[in-house]
Short mmCIF file of the C-alpha atoms (twelve columns), coordinates in Angstrom:
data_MODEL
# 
_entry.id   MODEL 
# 
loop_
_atom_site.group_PDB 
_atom_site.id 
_atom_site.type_symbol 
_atom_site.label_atom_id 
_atom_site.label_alt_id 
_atom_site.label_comp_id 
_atom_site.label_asym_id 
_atom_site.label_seq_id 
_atom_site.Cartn_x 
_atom_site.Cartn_y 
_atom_site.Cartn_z 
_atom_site.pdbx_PDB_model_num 
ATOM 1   C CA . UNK A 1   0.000   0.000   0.000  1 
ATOM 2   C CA . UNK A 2   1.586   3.390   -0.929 1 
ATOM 3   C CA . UNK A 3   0.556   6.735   -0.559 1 
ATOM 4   C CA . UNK A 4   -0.746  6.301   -4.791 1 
ATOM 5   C CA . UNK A 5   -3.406  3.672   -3.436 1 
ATOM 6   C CA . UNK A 6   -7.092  3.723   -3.537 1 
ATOM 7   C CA . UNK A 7   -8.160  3.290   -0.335 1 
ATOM 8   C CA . UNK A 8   -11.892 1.521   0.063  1 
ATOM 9   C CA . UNK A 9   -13.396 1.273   3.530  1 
ATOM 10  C CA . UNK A 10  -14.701 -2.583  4.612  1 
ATOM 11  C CA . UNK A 11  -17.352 -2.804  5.929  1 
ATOM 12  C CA . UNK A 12  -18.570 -0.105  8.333  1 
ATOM 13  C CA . UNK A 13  -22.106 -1.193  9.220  1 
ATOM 14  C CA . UNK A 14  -26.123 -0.345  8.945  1 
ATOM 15  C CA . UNK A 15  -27.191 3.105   9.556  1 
ATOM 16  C CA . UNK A 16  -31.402 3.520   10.567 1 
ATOM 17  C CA . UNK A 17  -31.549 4.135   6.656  1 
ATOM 18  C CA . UNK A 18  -29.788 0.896   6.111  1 
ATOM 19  C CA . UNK A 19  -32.720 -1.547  7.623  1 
ATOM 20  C CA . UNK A 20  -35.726 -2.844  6.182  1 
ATOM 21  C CA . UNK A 21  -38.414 -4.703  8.332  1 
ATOM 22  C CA . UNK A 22  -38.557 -8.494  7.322  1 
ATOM 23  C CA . UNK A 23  -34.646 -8.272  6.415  1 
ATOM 24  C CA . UNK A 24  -32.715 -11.294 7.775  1 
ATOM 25  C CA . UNK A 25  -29.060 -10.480 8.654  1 
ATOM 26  C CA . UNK A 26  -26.723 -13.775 8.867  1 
ATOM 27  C CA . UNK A 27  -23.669 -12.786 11.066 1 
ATOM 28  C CA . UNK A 28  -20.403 -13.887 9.761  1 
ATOM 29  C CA . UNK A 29  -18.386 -15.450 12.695 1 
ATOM 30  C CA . UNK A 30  -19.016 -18.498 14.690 1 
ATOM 31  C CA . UNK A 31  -17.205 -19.176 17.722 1 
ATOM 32  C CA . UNK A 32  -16.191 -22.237 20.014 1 
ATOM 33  C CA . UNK A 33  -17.122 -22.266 23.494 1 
ATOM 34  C CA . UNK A 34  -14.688 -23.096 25.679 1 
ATOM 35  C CA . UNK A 35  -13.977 -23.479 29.307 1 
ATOM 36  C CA . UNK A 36  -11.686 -20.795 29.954 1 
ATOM 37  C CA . UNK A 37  -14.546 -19.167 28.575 1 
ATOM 38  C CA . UNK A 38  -16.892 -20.472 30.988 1 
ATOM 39  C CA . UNK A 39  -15.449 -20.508 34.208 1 
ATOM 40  C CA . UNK A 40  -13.718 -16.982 33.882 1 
ATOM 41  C CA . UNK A 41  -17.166 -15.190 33.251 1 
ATOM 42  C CA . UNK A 42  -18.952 -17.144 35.912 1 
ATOM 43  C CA . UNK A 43  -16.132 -16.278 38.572 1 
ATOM 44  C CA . UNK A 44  -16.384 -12.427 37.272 1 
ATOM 45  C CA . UNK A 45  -19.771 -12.341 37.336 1 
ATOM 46  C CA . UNK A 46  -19.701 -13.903 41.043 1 
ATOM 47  C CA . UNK A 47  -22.225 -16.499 39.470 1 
ATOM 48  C CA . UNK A 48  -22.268 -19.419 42.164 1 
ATOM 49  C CA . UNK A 49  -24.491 -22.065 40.586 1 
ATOM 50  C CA . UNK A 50  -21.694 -24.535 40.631 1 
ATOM 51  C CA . UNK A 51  -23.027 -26.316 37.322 1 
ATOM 52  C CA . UNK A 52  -21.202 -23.939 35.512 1 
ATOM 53  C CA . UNK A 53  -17.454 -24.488 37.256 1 
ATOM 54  C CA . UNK A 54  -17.896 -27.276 39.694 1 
ATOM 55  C CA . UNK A 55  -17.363 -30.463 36.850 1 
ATOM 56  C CA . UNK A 56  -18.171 -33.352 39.880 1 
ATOM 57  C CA . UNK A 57  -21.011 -31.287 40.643 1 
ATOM 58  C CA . UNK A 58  -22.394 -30.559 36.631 1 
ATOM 59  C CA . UNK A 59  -21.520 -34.716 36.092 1 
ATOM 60  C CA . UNK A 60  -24.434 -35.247 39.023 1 
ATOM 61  C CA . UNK A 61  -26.951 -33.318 37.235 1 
ATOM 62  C CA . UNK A 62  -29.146 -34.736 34.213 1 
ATOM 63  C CA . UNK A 63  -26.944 -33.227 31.601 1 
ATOM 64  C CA . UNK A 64  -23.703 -34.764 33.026 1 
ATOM 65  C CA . UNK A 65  -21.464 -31.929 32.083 1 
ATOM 66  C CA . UNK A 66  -20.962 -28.594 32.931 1 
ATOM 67  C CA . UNK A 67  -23.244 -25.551 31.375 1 
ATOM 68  C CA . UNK A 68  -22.306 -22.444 29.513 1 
ATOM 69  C CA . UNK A 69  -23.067 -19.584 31.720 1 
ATOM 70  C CA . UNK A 70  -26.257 -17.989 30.231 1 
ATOM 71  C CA . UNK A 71  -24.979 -14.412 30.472 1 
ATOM 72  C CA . UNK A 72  -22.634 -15.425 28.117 1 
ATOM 73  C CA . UNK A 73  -24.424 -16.990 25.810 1 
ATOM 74  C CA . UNK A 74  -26.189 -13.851 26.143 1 
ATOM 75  C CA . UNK A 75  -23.118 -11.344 25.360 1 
ATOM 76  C CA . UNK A 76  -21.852 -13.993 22.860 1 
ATOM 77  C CA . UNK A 77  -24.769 -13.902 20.616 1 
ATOM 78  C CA . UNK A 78  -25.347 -9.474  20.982 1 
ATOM 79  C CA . UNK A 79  -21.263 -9.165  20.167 1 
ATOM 80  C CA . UNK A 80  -21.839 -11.504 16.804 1 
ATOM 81  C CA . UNK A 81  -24.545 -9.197  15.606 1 
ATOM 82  C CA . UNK A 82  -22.907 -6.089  16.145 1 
ATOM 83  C CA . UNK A 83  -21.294 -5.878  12.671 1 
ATOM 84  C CA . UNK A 84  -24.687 -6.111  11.143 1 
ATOM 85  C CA . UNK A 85  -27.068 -4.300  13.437 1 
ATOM 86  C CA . UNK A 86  -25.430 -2.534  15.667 1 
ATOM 87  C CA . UNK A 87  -21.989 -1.221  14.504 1 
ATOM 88  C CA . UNK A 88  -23.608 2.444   14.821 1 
ATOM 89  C CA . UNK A 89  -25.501 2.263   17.506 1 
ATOM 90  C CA . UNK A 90  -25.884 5.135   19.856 1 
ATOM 91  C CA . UNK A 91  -27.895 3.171   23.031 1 
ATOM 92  C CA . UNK A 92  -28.703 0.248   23.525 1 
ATOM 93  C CA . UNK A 93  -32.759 0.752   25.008 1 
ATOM 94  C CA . UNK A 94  -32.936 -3.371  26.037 1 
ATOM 95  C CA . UNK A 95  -32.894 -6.588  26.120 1 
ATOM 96  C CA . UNK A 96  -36.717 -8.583  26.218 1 
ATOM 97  C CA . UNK A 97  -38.141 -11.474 25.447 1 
ATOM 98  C CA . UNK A 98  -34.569 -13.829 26.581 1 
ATOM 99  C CA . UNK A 99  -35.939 -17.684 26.113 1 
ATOM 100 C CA . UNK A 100 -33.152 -20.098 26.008 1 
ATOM 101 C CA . UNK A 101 -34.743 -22.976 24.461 1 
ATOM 102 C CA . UNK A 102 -31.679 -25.767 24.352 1 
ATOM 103 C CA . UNK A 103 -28.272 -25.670 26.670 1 
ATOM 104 C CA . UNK A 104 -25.108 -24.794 25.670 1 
ATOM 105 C CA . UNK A 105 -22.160 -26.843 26.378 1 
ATOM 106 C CA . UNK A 106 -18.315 -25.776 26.260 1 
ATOM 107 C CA . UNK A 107 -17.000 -26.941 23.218 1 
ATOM 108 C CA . UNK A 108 -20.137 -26.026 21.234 1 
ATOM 109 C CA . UNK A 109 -19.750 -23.703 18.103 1 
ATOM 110 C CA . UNK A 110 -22.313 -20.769 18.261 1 
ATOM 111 C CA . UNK A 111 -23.980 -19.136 15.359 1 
ATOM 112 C CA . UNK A 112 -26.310 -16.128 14.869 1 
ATOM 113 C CA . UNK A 113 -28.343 -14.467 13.190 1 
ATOM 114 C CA . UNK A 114 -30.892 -11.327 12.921 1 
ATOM 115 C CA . UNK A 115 -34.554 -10.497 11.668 1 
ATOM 116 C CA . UNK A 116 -35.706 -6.808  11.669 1 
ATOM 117 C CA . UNK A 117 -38.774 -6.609  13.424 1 
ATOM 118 C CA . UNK A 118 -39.533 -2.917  13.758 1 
ATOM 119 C CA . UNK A 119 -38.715 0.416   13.131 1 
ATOM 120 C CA . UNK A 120 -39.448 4.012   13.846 1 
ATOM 121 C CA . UNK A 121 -37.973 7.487   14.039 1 
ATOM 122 C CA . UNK A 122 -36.980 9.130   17.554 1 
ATOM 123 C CA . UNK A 123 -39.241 11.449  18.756 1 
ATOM 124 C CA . UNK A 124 -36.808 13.341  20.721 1 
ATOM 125 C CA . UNK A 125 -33.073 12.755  18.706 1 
ATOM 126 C CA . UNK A 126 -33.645 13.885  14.731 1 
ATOM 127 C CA . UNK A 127 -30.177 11.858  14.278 1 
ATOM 128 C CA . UNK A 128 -31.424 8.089   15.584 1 
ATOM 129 C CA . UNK A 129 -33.860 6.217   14.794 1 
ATOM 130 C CA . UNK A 130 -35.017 2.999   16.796 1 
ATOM 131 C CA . UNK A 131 -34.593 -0.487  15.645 1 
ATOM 132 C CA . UNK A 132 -36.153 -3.573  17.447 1 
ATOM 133 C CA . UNK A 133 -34.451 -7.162  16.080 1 
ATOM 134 C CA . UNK A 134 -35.258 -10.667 17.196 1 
ATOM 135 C CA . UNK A 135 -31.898 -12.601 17.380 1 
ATOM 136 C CA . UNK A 136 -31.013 -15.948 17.539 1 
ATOM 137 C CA . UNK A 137 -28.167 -18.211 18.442 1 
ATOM 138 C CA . UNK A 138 -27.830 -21.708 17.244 1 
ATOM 139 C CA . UNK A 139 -24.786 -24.455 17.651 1 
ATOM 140 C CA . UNK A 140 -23.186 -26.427 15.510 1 
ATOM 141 C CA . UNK A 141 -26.268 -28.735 14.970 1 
ATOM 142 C CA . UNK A 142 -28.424 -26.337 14.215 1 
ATOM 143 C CA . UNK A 143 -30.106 -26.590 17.727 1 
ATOM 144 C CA . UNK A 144 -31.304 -22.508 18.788 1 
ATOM 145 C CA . UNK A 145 -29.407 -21.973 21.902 1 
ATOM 146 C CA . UNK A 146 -31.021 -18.285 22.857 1 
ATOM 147 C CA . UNK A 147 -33.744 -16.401 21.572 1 
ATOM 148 C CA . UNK A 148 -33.764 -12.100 22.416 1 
ATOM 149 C CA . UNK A 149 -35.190 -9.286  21.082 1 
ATOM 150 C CA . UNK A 150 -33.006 -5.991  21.632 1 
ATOM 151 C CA . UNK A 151 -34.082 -2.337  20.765 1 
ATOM 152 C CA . UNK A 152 -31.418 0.373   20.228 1 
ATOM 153 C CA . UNK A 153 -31.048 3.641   18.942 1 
ATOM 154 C CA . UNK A 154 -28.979 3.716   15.793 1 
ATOM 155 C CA . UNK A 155 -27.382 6.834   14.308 1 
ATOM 156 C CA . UNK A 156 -29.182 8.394   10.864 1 
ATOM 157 C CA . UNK A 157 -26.283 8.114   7.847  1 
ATOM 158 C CA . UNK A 158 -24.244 11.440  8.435  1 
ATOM 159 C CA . UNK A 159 -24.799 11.847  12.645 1 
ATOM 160 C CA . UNK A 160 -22.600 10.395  15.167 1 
ATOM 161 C CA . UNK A 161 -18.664 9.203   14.868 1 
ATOM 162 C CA . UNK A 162 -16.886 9.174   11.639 1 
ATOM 163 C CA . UNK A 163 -14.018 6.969   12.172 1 
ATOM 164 C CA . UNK A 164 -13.498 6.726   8.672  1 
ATOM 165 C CA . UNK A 165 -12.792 10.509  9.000  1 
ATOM 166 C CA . UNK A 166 -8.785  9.384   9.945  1 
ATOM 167 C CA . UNK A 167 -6.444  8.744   7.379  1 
ATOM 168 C CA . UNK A 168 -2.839  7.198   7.855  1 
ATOM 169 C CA . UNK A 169 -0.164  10.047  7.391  1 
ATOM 170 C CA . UNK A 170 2.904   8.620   4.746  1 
ATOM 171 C CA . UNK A 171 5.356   10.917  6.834  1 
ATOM 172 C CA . UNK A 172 9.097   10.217  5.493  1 
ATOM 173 C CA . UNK A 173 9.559   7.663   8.156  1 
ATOM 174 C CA . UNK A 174 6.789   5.904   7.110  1 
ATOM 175 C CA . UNK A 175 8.044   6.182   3.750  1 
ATOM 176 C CA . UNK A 176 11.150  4.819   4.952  1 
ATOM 177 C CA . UNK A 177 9.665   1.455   7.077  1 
ATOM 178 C CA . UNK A 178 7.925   0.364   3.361  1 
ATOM 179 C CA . UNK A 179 10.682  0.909   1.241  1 
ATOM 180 C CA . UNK A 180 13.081  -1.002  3.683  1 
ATOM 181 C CA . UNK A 181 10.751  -3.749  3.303  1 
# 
């Protein structure tokens, strides 16, 4: 890359404008559970339902093994969607509707994906609008692991950061580093 490039920007995410009710929004990245995972956020969170850390304890219940922590299922699923639905949010307004129809195990390979439910102009910001999506996250067997609605305010096209706005400087070092290369 030189200073004669054409720069394009990836991928920078919706704006209000951006979403149409109905659309469906398949996230790009899956990710493996694991038990690092697992154990860390249930010791942060002070979360002492030993199913989730205690193995001799989860191998005495009915599923044998240890269970994913809910609340990260939770944050797991929200953080994959962000590149499609929420990259320009502003606030998030909530969280409703949380069903969690089938466990999640570590070592199991969660999915996600996004349906626009609503949307409607802010009455009191002219540069959001609100968006309501239904989410879900499914494992590697197709099994839906968490269902949520969330509601947010998401900047209009033109309001709110520009991070696009800063552009790498080809100062002579810089110069330098590439042609050294």
């Amino acid at each position: 890359m030189t200073t004669e490039s054409t720069e394009k920007v990836s991928w920078s995410g919706r704006y209000f404008e951006d979403f149409a009710v109905g659309d469906v929004y398949r996230h790009p990245l899956g990710r493996t559970v694991t038990a690092t995972d697992n154990v860390w956020t249930t010791l942060l969170t002070q979360n002492t339902m030993p199913v989730h850390f205690d193995a001799h304890y989860a191998a005495q219940t009915e599923f044998g093994r240890r269970l994913v922590d809910s609340t990260f299922t939770l944050a797991l699923v929200t953080g994959q969607s962000v590149t499609d639905v929420s990259q320009h949010v502003m606030a998030n307004l909530g969280w409703d509707r949380v069903r969690l129809p089938h466990p999640v195990f570590e070592g199991d390979t969660i999915y996600s994906q996004s349906e626009v439910l609503r949307l409607r102009a802010s009455g009191s910001r002219p540069g959001v609008g609100i968006v309501t999506v239904r989410t879900i996250g499914f494992n590697q067997r197709g099994e839906i692991v968490i269902v949520f609605e969330r509601t947010m305010m998401v900047y209009r096209r033109g309001h709110g950061p520009d991070v696009t706005a800063v552009r790498p400087v080809w100062d002579e070092r810089a110069r330098r580093a590439v042609d050294r290369s």
